[in-house]
N, C-alpha and C positions, 0 to 999 in steps of 0.2 A: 087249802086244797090238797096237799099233800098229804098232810094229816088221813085224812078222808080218804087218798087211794089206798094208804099205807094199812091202813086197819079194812079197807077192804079188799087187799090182796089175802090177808092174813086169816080174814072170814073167811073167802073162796078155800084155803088151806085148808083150815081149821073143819071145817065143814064136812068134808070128801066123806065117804063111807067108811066106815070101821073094817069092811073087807075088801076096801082099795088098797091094790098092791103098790106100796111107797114108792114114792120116782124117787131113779137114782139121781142122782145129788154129783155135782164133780168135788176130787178133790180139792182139800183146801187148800189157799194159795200160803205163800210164806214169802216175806219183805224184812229185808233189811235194808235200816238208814244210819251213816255214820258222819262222824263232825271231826276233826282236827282242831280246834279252837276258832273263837271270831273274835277281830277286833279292826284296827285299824287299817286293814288289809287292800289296799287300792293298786291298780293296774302302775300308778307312779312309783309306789314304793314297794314294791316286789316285783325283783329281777325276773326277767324271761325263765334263768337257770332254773331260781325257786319254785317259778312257776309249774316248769315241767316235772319238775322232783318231784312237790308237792302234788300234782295230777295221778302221776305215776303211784304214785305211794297209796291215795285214796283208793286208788282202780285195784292196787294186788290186796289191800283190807276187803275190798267188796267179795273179790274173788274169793278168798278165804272164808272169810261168814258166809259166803254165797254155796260155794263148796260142799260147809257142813249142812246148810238148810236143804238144798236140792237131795241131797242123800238119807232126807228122812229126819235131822238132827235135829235136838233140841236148841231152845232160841237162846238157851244161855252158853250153851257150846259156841256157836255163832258168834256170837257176844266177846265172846274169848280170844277165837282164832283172830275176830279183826283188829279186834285190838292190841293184842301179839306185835302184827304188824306192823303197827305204830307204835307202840312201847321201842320196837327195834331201829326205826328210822330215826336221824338224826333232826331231819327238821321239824319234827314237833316235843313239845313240850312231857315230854312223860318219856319214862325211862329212858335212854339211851339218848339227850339232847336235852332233859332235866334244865331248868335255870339253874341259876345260884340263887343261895340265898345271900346274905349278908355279908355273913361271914366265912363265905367261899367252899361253904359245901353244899349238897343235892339231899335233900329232904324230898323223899314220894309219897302222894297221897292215892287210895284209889276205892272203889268199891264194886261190889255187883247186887243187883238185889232180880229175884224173879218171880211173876206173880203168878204164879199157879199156888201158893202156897206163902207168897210175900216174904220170902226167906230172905235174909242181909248177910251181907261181910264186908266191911270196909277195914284200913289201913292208913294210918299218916305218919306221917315223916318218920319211914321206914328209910333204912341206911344204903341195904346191900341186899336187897332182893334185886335180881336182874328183870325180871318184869314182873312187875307190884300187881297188877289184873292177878295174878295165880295166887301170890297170898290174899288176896281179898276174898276170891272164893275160896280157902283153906281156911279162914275164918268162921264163912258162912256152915261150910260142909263138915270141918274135922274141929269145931269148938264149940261153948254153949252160948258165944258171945256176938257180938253185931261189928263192932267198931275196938280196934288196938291199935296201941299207938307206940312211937319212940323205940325203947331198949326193948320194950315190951313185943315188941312188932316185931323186931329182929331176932330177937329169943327164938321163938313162935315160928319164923320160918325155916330156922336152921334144923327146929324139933322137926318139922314136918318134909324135911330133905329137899326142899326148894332151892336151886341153885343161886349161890350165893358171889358178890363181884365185890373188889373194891370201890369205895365212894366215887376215887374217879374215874370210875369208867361210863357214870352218865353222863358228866361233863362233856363239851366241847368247847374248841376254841371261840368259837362265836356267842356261846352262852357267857365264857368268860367275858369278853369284848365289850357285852352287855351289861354285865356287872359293872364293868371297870366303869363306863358312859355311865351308867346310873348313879353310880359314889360322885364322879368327876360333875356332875351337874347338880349335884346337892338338891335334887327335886323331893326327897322328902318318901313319904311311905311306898308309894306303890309306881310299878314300871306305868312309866309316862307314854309309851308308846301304845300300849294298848292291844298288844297282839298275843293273847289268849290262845296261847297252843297247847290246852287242854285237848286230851282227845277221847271217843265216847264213840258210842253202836247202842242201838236199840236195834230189837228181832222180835217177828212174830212167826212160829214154826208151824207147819202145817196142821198141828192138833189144834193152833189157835191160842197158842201159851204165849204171852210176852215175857221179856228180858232187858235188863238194862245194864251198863258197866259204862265207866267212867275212871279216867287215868289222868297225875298231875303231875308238875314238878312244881307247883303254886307261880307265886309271882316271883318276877326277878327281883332281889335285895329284901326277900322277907325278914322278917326279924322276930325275936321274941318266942319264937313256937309257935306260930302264924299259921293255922291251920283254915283252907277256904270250906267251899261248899262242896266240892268233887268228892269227899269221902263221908259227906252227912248224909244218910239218908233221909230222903224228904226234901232236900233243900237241890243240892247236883247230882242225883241220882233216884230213882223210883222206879216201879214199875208194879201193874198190878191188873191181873184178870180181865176184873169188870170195870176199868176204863183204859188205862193206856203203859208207856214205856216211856222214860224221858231219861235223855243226859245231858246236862246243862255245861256252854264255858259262858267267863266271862267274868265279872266282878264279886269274887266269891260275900265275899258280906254282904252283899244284895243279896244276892241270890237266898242268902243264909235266913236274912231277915222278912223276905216275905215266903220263907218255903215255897220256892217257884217249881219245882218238880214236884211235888205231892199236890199245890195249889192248883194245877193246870187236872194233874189226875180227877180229885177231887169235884170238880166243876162238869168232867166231861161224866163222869158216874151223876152226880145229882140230876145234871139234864137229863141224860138218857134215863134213869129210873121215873123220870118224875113225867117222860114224856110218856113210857110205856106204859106205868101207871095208870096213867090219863084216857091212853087208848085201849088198855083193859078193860076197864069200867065202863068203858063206851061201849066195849062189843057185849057186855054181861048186860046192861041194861035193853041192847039186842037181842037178846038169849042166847049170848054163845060165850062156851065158857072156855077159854083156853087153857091149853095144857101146856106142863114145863118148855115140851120143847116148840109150843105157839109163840109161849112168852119169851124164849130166848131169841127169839127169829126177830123181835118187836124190840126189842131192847139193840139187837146185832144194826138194824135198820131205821133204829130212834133220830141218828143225829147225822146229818150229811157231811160232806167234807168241808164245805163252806166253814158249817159251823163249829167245828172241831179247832180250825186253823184261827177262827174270831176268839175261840178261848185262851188258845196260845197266844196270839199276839195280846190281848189284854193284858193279859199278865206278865207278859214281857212288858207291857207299858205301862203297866204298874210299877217294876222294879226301876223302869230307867225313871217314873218321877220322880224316885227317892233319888237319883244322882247315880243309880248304875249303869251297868251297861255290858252286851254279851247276846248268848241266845239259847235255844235247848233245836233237841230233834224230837220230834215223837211220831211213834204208830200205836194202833188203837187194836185190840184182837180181832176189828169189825171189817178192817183194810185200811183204813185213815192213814197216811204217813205222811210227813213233813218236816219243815223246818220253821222258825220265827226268830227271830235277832233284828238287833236296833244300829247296829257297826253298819261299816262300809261293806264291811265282808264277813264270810265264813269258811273255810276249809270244811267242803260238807260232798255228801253221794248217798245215793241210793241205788237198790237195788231189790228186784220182785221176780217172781216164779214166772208172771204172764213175758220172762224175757228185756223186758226193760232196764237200765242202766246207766248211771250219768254220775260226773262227776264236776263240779262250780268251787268256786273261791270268788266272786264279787257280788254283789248285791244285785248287779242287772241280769244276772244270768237266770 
C-alpha cells in the first residue's frame, strides 16, 4: 500500500503542467549524529563523575558540528569540529586519552571519507599528530594517497605543518592504569573490558552531502602493529551520496572482516535503487515518464526509517555472530539518522536543524 501512495504522489508531481510555476520547496534540513565508543558501558560501572564528563563532552561535540552545519557548512567541516572535540577530551579514546599499546606508547588511528565525490584520507599509528582527524583529511586533500601509516604518517604531517606533540601527551594516568591491569592479568590479546572509546560523527549539510570521520587510540595492550577498522575505509569508516554515512567502534577485526560500514551503505543503495526502479517502470507502463529530478524524489522517499535501522542492526548481527562486538551511527542524505550496537551501551548524540538534541550512553535510553 505504500508502495502505491508513494508513486502516486510522485504521478500527481510529475504530471502538473509545464507552465506550473514550481512550489517553493523549504530548505534543506542538516543532522548530525556522533558516538564516543560502545562497549561494556553499564550505569554499575561508570561513575556518576564519568557520567557527567562524558555528557558534557558529547553535548560541546554537537555544538561544534552543530555550529558549522547551521551556518551553511559542509558536512565534512562538521565532521571535523566534533571530533576536535573529542580527540581533545581525556575520556575517550582518540588523541588526547589514547590507550597504550603494549609497549607503553600511543599509536593513532583515524580517517575521514565524504560522499559527494567518495574522497578518503585515513592514518595509523601516527606518533605525534595532536589531533589525527587533521591529518587524515591532509591525506585525503594535500596527497594522491587514501591510507599512511607509521614514520610515514609522521613525515607527512610535519611536511604539511600540523601541530605536532610529544608521544606523551596522549597518555593519561588512567589509560596507564589500564595498561598496567591488562599486563597484571595476563588475559591475552585484547582489553577484556570492552569499552571502546573510539570516537566518530557522521553529517548530512544542507545541499544534502554526507560525511563521515572516525578517530582511535585501538585497543588497550595492542601489539605487533595492530591496526583496527577506524582507519580502513569500508570497514570503520564510509560514506557516500546515494546511500548513507557511517562511523563504526567496537571490535576492529569484525568490523574489518565483514566490511560493516561500506556493507550497511551498500544494502541501503541496492534497496532503494531497486525499489525506485520498481516504481519507475510502474508509472511508465502508466504513461508517465519521469524526469531526473521525479526520480530523485522516488529514490529520496524509496526506504522508511524502519527500514534503514533493519539494515543496520543486521549487520551489526552479523558481525557479532562471528564473535564481535560494538556498533556504527548513520544518516542517510534522505534524513535517516541513527544508531545500532549489540554492547550495554554507547557514548552517542544527535543533533538536527528542526532543533532537536540528545545525548545517551546506556542501551535503555
Amino acid at each position: 500500500m505504500r508502495l502505491i501512495l508513494l508513486l502516486g504522489a510522485l504521478l500527481m508531481s510529475s504530471a502538473a503542467p509545464a507552465s506550473a510555476k514550481p512550489e517553493a520547496t523549504a530548505e534543506p534540513g542538516w543532522s548530525l549524529v556522533i558516538h564516543g565508543g560502545a562497549g561494556i558501558l553499564e550505569r554499575s560501572r561508570v561513575s556518576p563523575e564519568t557520567d557527567a564528563a562524558v555528557r558534557s563532552a558529547l553535548d560541546k561535540a554537537l555544538e561544534a558540528g552543530s555550529a558549522v552545519l547551521q551556518s551553511g557548512g559542509a558536512a565534512l567541516d562538521a565532521v571535523q569540529a566534533a571530533i576536535l572535540v573529542l580527540e581533545d577530551d581525556p575520556n575517550f579514546n582518540a588523541g588526547h586519552g589514547a590507550v597504550f599499546t603494549y609497549e607503553g606508547t600511543n599509536e593513532l588511528d583515524a580517517a575521514v571519507m565524504q560522499g559527494i565525490d567518495r574522497k578518503a584520507g585515513a592514518i595509523a599509528r601516527a606518533h605525534h599528530t595532536r589531533n589525527p582527524i587533521l591529518l587524515a583529511r591532509k591525506v585525503m586533500e594535500e596527497s594522491p594517497h587514501v591510507l599512511l601509516s607509521g614514520e610515514g604518517a609522521d613525515r607527512f604531517s610535519k611536511e604539511q605543518g600540523l601541530e605536532q606533540v610529544d608521544n606523551a601527551y596522549f597518555g593519561t594516568p588512567e589509560r596507564k592504569r589500564q595498561l598496567e591491569e591488562l599486563k597484571a592479568k595476563k588475559v591475552g590479546w585484547f582489553d577484556v573490558d570492552l569499552k571502546y572509546g573510539t570516537v566518530g560523527a557522521v553529517a548530512r549539510d544542507a545541499q544534502g552531502h554526507v560525511a563521515a570521520g572516525t578517530s582511535t587510540g585501538g585497543l588497550t595492550g595492542k601489539r605487533y602493529g595492530r591496526i583496527g577498522d577506524s582507519p580502513l575505509i569500508g570497514a570503520g569508516t564510509y560514506a557516500d551520496d546515494r546511500a548513507c554515512a557511517i562511523s563504526a567502534t567496537g571490535a576492529g577485526e569484525f568490523f574489518i572482516r565483514v566490511g560493516v560500514a561500506h556493507e550497511i551503505c551498500t544494502r541501503i543503495r541496492m534497496k532503494a535503487e531497486a525499489r525506485a526502479e520498481f516504481l519507475t517502470q510502474e508509472a511508465e507502463r502508466g504513461g508517465t515518464r519521469l524526469d531526473a529530478a521525479g526520480q530523485a524524489r522516488l529514490i529520496a522517499a524509496a526506504l522508511t526509517a524502519e527500514e534503514v535501522q533493519a539494515i543496520a542492526d543486521a549487520v551489526i548481527g552479523e558481525m557479532g555472530a562471528l564473535g564481535g562486538s560494538g556498533g556504527i551511527i548513520y544518516l542517510t542524505p534522505w534524513g535517516h539518522q541513527g544508531y545500532s550496537f549489540d554492547t550495554p551501551g554507547m557514548y552517542r548524540g544527535m543533533a538536527s536543524s528542526d532543533g532537536s538534541r540528545s545525548v545517551a550512553i546506556y542501551g535503555d535510553e
